[in-house]
Every structure is written in C-alpha cells, then in structure tokens.
C-alpha positions in Angstrom: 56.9 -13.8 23.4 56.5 -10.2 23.3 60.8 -10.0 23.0 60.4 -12.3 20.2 57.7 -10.2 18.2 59.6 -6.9 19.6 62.9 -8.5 17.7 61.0 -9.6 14.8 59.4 -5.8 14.0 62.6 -4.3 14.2 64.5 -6.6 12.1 61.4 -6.2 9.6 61.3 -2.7 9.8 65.3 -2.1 8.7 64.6 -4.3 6.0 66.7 -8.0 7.5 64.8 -9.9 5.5 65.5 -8.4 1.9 68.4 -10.8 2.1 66.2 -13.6 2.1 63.5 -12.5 0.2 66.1 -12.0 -2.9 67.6 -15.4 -2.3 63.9 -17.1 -2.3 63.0 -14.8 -5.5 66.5 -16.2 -7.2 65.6 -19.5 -6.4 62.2 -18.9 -8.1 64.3 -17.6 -11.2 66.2 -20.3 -11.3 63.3 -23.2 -10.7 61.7 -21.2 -13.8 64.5 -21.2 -16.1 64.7 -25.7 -15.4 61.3 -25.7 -15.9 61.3 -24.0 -19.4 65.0 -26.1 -20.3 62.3 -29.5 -19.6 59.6 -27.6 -21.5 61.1 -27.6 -24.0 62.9 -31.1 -24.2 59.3 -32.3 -23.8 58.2 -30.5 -26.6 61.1 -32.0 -28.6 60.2 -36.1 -28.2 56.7 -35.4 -27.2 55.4 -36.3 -31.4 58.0 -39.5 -30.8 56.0 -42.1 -29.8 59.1 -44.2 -29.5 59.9 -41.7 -26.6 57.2 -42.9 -24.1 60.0 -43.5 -21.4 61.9 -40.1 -21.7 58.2 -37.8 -21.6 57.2 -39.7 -18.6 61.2 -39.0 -17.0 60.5 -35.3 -18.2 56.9 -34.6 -17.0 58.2 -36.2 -13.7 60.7 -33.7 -13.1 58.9 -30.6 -14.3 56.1 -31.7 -11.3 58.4 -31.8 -8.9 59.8 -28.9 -9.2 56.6 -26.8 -9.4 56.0 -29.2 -6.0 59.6 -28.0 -4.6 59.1 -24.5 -5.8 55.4 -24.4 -3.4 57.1 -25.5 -1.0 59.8 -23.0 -1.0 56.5 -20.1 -1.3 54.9 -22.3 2.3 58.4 -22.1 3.6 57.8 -25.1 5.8 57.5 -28.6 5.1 54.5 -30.7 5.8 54.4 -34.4 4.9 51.0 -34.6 3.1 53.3 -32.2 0.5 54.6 -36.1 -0.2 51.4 -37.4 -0.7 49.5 -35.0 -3.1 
C-alpha cells in the first residue's frame, strides 16, 4: 500500500493528472452547452399545451444529464445513482 500511495504522490506532484482533470472539465463544458441547447427547446413548446409529449421528452433528458454529469464529479458509479 505504501508503493501505491508513494506512486500516487509523485504522479500528483508532476502534475499526471491535469490530463484528466481537463478532459473531465471538457466533458462538464460540453454537458453544459446540451443542457442550455434543451433549455431552450423547452422554453420554445413549453406555452404549447399541445406539446405535453415533447416537454416531458425534454425535461427527461436535461435530468439525466445533470444525473450523468454528478456522476462524472463522484467518479464512480453506485447503483442507488439509478434509483434517485
């Protein structure tokens, strides 16, 4: 164990996980940027009663991102994440 935490402070220390901390911060970006496209596609049928079908489709999608996106910030996955 001590190897492993010896590895892990020296990696940490020459900065080995910028790579990944970049790549988790783009993903963020990117979640973001879907989220505000469905935002605002909401906010386009939501006065359209006859749209009941598509709000529901897009209020879907926007939750499980944010639910994918916390899961990404955990960075592990844990089945009661299905059930909440």
């Amino acid at each position: 164990m001590m190897h492993e935490e010896m590895i892990r402070e020296i990696a940490e220390s020459k900065g080995y996980d910028r790579g990944f901390t970049a790549g988790t911060l783009h993903a963020h970006e990117l979640l973001n940027n879907y989220i505000t496209f469905l935002e605002q596609q909401y906010a386009v049928v939501e006065n359209d009663d006859n749209n009941q079908y598509v709000k529901a489709a897009l209020s879907n999608k926007i939750n499980t991102i944010v639910k994918a996106k916390a899961l990404i910030r955990r960075g592990h996955w844990d089945e009661a994440d299905v059930l909440s």
